[in-house]
C-alpha positions as CSV (number, residue, x, y, z in Angstrom):
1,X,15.3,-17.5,6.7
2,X,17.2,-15.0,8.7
3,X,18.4,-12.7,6.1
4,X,15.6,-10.4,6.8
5,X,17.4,-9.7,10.3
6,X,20.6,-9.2,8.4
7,X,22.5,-12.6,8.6
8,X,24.0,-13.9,5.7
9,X,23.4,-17.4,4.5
10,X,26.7,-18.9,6.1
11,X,26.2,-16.8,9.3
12,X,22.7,-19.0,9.4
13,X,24.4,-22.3,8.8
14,X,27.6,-22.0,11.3
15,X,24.5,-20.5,13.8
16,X,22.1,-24.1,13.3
17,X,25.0,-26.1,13.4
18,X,26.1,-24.6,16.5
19,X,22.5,-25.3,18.3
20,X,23.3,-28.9,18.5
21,X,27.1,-28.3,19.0
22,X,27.7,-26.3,21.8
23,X,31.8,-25.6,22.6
24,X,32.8,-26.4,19.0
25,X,35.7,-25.0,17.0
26,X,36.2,-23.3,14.2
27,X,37.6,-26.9,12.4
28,X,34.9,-29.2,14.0
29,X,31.7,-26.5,11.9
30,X,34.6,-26.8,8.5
31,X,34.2,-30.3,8.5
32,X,30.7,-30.6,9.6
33,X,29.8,-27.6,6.8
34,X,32.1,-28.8,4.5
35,X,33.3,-24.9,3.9
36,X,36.5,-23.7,4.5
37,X,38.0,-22.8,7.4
38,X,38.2,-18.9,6.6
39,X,34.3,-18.6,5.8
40,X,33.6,-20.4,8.8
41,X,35.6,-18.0,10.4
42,X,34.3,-15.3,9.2
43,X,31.0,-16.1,10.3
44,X,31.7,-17.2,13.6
45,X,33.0,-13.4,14.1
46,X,29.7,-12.0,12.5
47,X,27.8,-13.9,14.7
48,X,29.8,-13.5,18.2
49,X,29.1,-9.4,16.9
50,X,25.2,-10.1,16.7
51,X,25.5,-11.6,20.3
52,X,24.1,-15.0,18.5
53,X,27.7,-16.9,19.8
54,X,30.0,-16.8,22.5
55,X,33.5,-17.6,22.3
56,X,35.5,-19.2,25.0
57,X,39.2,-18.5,26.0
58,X,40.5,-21.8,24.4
59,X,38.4,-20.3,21.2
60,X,35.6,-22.9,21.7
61,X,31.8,-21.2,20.4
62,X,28.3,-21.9,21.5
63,X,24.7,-20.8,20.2
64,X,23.0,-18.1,22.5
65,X,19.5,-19.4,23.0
66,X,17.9,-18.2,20.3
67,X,14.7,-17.3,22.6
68,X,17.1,-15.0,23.8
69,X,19.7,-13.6,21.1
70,X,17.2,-13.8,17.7
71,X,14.0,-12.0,19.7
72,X,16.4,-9.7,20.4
73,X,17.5,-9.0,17.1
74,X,13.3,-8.9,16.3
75,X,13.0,-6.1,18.4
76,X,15.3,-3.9,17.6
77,X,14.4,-4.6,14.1
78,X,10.9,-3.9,15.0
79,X,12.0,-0.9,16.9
80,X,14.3,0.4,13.7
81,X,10.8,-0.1,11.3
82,X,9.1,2.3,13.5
83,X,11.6,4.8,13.4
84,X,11.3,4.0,9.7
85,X,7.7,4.6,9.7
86,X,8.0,8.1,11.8
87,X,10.5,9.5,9.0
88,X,8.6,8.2,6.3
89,X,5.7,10.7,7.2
90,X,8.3,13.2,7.8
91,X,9.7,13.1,4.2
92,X,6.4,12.7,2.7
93,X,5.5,15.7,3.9
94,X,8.4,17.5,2.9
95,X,7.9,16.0,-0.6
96,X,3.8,17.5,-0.5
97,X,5.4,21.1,0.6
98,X,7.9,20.7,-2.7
99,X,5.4,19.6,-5.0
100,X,3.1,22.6,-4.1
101,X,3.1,24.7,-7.0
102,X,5.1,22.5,-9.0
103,X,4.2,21.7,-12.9
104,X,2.0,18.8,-13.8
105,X,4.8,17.0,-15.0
106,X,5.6,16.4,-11.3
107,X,2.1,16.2,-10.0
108,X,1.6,13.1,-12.8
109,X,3.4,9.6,-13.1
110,X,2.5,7.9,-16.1
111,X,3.2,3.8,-15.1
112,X,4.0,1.0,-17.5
113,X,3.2,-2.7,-17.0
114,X,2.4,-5.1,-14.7
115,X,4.9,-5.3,-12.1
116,X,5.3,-1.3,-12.3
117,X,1.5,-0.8,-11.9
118,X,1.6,-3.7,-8.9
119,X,4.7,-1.8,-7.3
120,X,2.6,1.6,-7.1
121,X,-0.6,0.1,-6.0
122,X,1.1,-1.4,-2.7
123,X,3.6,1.9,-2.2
124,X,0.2,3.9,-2.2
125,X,-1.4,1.8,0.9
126,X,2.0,1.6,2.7
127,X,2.1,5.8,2.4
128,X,-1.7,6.2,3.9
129,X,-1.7,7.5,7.0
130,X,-4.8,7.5,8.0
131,X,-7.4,5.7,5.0
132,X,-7.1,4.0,1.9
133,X,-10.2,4.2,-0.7
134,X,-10.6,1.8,-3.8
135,X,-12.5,1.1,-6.2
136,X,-12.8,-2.8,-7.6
137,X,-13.6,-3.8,-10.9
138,X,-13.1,-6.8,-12.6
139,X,-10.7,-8.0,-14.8
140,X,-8.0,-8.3,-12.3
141,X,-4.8,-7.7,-14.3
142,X,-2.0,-6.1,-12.1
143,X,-3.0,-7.4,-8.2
144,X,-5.7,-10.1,-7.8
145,X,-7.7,-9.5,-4.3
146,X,-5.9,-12.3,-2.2
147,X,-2.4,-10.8,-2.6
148,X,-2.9,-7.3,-1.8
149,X,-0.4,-8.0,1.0
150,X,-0.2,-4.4,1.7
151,X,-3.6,-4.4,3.4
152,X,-3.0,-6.2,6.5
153,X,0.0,-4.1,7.1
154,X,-1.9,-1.0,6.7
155,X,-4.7,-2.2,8.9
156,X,-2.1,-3.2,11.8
157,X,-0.9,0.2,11.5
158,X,-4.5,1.9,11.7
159,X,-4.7,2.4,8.4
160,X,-9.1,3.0,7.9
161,X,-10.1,1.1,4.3
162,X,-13.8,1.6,2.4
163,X,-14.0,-0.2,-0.6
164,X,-17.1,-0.3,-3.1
165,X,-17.2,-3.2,-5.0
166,X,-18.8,-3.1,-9.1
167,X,-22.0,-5.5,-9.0
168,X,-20.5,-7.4,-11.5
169,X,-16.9,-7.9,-10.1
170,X,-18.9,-10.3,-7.6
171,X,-19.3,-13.2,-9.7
172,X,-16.1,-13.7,-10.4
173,X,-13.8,-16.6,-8.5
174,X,-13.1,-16.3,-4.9
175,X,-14.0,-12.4,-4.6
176,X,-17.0,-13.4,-1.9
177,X,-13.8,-15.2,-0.2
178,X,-11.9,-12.5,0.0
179,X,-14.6,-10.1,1.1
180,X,-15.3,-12.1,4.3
181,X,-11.6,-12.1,4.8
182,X,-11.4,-8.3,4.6
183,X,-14.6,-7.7,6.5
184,X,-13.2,-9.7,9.3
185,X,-10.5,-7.5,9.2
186,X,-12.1,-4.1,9.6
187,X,-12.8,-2.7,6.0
188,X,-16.0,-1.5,5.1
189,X,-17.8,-2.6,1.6
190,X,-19.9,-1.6,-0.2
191,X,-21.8,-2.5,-3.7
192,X,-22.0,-0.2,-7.0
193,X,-24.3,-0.8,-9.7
194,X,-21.5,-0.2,-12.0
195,X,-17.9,1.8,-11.2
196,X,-16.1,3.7,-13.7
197,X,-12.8,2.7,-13.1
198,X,-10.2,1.1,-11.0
199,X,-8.9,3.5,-8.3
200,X,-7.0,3.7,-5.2
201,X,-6.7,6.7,-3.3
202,X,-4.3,7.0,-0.1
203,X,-5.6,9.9,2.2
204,X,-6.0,13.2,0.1
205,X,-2.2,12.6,-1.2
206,X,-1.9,9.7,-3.7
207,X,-4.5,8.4,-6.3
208,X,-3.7,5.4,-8.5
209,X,-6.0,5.1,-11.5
210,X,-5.4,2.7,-14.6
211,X,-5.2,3.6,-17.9
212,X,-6.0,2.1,-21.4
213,X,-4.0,-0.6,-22.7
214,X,-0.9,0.5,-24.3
215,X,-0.4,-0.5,-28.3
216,X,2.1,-3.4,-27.5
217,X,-0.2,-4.6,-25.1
218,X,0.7,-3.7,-21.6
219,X,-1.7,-2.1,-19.3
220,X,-1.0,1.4,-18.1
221,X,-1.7,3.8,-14.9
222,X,-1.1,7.2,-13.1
223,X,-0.2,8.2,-9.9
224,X,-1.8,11.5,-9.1
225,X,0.0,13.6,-6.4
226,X,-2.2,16.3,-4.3
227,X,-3.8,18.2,-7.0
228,X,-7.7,20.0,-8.7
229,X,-7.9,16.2,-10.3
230,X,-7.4,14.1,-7.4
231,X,-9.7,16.5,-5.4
232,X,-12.2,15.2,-8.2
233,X,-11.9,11.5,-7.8
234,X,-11.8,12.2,-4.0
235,X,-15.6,13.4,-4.3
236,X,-16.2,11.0,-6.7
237,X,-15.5,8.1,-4.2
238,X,-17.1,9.7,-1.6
239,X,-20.3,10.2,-4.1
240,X,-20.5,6.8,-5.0
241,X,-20.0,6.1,-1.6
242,X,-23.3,7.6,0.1
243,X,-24.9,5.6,-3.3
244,X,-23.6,2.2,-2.5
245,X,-25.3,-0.7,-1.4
246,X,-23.3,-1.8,2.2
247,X,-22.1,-5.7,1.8
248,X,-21.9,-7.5,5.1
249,X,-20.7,-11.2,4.9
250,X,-19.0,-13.5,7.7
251,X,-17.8,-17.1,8.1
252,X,-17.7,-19.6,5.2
253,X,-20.4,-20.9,3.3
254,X,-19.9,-24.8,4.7
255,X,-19.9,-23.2,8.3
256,X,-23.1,-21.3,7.6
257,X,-24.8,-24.1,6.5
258,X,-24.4,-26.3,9.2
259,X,-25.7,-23.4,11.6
260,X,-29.0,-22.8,9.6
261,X,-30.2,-25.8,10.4
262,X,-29.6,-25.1,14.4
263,X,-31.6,-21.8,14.0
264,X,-34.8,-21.8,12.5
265,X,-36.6,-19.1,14.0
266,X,-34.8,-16.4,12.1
267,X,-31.8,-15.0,9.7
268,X,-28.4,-17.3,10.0
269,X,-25.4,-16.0,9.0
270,X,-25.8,-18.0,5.7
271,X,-28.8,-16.2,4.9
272,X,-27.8,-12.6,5.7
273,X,-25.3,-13.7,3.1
274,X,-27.7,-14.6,0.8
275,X,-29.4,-11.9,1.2
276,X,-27.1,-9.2,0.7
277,X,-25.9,-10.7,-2.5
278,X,-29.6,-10.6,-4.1
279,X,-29.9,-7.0,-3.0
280,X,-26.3,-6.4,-4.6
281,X,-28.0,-7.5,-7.6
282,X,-26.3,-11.1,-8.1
283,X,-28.7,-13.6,-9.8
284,X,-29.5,-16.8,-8.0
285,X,-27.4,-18.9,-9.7
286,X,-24.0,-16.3,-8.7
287,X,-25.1,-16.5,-4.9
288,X,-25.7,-20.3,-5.5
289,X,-21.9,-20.3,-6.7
290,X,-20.3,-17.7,-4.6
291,X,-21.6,-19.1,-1.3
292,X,-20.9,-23.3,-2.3
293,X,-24.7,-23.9,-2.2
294,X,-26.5,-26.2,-4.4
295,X,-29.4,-24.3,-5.8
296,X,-31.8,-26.5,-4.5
297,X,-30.8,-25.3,-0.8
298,X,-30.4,-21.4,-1.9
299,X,-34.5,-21.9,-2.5
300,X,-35.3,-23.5,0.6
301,X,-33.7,-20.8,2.6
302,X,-35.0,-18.4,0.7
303,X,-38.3,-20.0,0.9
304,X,-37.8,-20.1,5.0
305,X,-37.0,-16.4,5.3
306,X,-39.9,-15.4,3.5
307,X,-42.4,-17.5,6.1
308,X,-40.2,-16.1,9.4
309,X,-40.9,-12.6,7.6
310,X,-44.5,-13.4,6.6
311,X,-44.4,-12.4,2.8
312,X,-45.0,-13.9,-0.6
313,X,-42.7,-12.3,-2.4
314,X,-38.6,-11.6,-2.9
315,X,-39.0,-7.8,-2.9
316,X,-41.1,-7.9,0.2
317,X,-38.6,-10.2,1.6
318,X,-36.1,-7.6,0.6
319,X,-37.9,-4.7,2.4
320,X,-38.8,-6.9,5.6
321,X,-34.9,-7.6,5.8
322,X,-33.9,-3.7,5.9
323,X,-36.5,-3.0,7.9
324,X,-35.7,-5.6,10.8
325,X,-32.1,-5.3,10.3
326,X,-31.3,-8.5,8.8
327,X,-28.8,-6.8,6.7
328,X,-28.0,-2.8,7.0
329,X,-30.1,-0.2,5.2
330,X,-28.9,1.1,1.9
C-alpha cells in the first residue's frame, strides 16, 4: 500500500506492527514478523531515515503518528509530482523545437496492439496542457470509456476536454453512464451523425488515430507529432464540432424518475434526458434502454411534455424544446 511513497513491503510490515507496539526491539518485531533479525533491522533503519520511527538510547523504536510522519511523506511526494509536471512541459517543448524540421519518420509512430495503443492514448491526455479533443466510436477495443483514468487527472490539472460522440456509439452498454459522469466533471459533448474515426488530439502537439487491423489480427495506431496532417484532423474536429448536436445529461435514470413525478409543470431532469437522446437520433427503444425506463413510462413522459409544450407532434415537441431551452440549441 505504501510502496507508492517509496517503502518497501517489510518497511510497511515492521511500520504496522510498530503502531500497536510502541518501545519494541528489534527481537520482539523478529518474532512477531517471523523474519529475521537482519531484515528487520534493516527496515527499522529505513524507516527511522523516513522519520516514520524513532529510536531510543536503550535501542527501543516507536511509530511516528502516521497523521504526522505519512502526510508528510504525501506532500513532498505531491510537491516532487509538480516539479515533475513543470519539467515535463519543459522537455516537451524542447522535444517540439527538435522535431521541427525533422523527417516524417520522426513526426510518425506507427503503434501495435492493445496495451501499446492503450499506453499512447493515456500518455497523450497526461502531455495536454491545456485541451484534449476525441472522437468516440464504437467498438471499443483498446480503452473502454470507464477506464480512461487519465481523464480525471487531466481535468484536476485544468486540462479543457470536448468530445463528440458517433450517434450510434450511444446504444451501446453503459456509454449514457459514463457521459453523465464526464459531464459532471466538466467535459463538453456533443453528438455526430456519424464520425470517421477514432481520434485523440492533445493541444496542437499529439494526435492519436487508429489504424486497420493488422493481418495477424491486432489493431493498429499512430501518433502524429506537430505537423501539415495533424493541422488537418485539428480542423477536422473543430468542423465536426460547430456540426454536432450538444448532449447534456445529469443524475441517474432511477433518480430522475422519482423527481418527474414531483414536477409536473415542466421538463425534469429525466426528460431533458429523454429528449436529447431523440434529437441525437436514438430510437425509442435505445433511450428506453439507456436511461432504465420501461417503455411504457418513456411514452407517458413523452406524452406529458408534449401537453406542457402544447403540440401534437414529436418534431414540434422537438422545436418547442430548443426554443424554450429545455435542452441547448444545435
Amino acid at each position: 500500500m505504501l510502496d507508492v511513497l517509496g517503502l518497501e513491503p517489510d518497511d510497511e510490515r515492521v511500520y504496522r506492527a510498530l503502531l500497536g507496539r510502541p518501545n519494541a526491539t528489534a527481537t520482539l518485531l523478529s518474532d512477531v514478523l517471523l523474519a529475521s533479525r537482519g531484515d528487520v533491522d534493516d527496515a527499522l533503519s529505513r524507516l527511522v531515515g523516513w522519520g516514520l520511527v524513532t529510536r531510543s538510547a536503550d535501542e527501543r523504536f516507536t511509530a511516528a503518528p502516521p497523521a504526522m510522519a505519512l502526510g508528510s511523506l504525501i506532500s513532498q511526494r505531491r510537491d516532487g509530482l509538480r516539479m515533475a509536471e513543470q519539467a515535463l512541459v519543459t522537455f516537451a517543448e524542447e522535444h517540439r523545437a527538435a522535431m521541427t524540421g525533422d523527417s516524417i519518420h520522426d513526426l510518425i509512430e506507427v503503434v501495435t496492439g492493445v496495451d501499446a495503443i492503450r499506453h499512447r492514448f493515456l500518455q497523450v491526455q497526461h502531455a495536454a496542457r491545456t485541451q484534449v479533443r476525441t472522437f468516440i466510436t464504437a467498438p471499443f477495443v483498446a480503452v473502454p470509456p470507464d477506464e480512461n483514468t487519465a481523464e480525471p487527472v487531466a481535468i484536476g490539472r485544468g486540462v479543457h476536454f470536448r468530445a463528440i460522440l458517433d450517434r450510434a456509439a450511444l446504444a451501446e452498454p453503459g456509454i449514457v453512464t459514463d457521459a453523465i459522469r464526464s459531464l459532471h466533471n466538466g467535459v463538453q459533448l456533443r453528438v455526430a451523425d456519424q464520425l470517421p474515426m477514432k481520434l485523440v488530439l492533445a493541444d496542437a502537439d499529439l494526435g492519436l488515430v487508429p489504424l486497420a487491423t493488422t493481418p495477424d489480427g491486432e489493431p493498429g495506431a499512430v501518433l502524429l507529432h506537430r505537423s501539415g496532417l495533424l493541422d488537418a484532423l485539428d480542423a477536422l474536429f473543430e468542423t465536426t464540432w460547430r456540426t454536432a448536436h450538444p448532449l447534456e445529461l445529469s443524475g441517474t435514470g432511477a433518480e430522475a424518475e422519482t423527481t418527474a413525478e414531483r414536477s409536473p409543470d415542466g421538463p425534469t431532469d429525466l426528460d431533458r434526458r429523454i429528449l436529447a437522446l431523440l434529437l441525437a437520433g436514438l430510437t425509442d427503444q435505445a433511450v428506453a434502454t439507456q436511461l432504465g425506463l420501461s417503455p411504457r413510462t418513456l411514452h407517458r413522459r413523452l406524452r406529458h411534455l408534449m401537453e406542457v409544450a402544447g403540440v401534437r407532434t414529436r418534431m414540434q415537441l422537438g422545436a418547442h424544446a430548443v426554443r424554450h431551452g429545455w435542452v441547448e440549441p444545435h
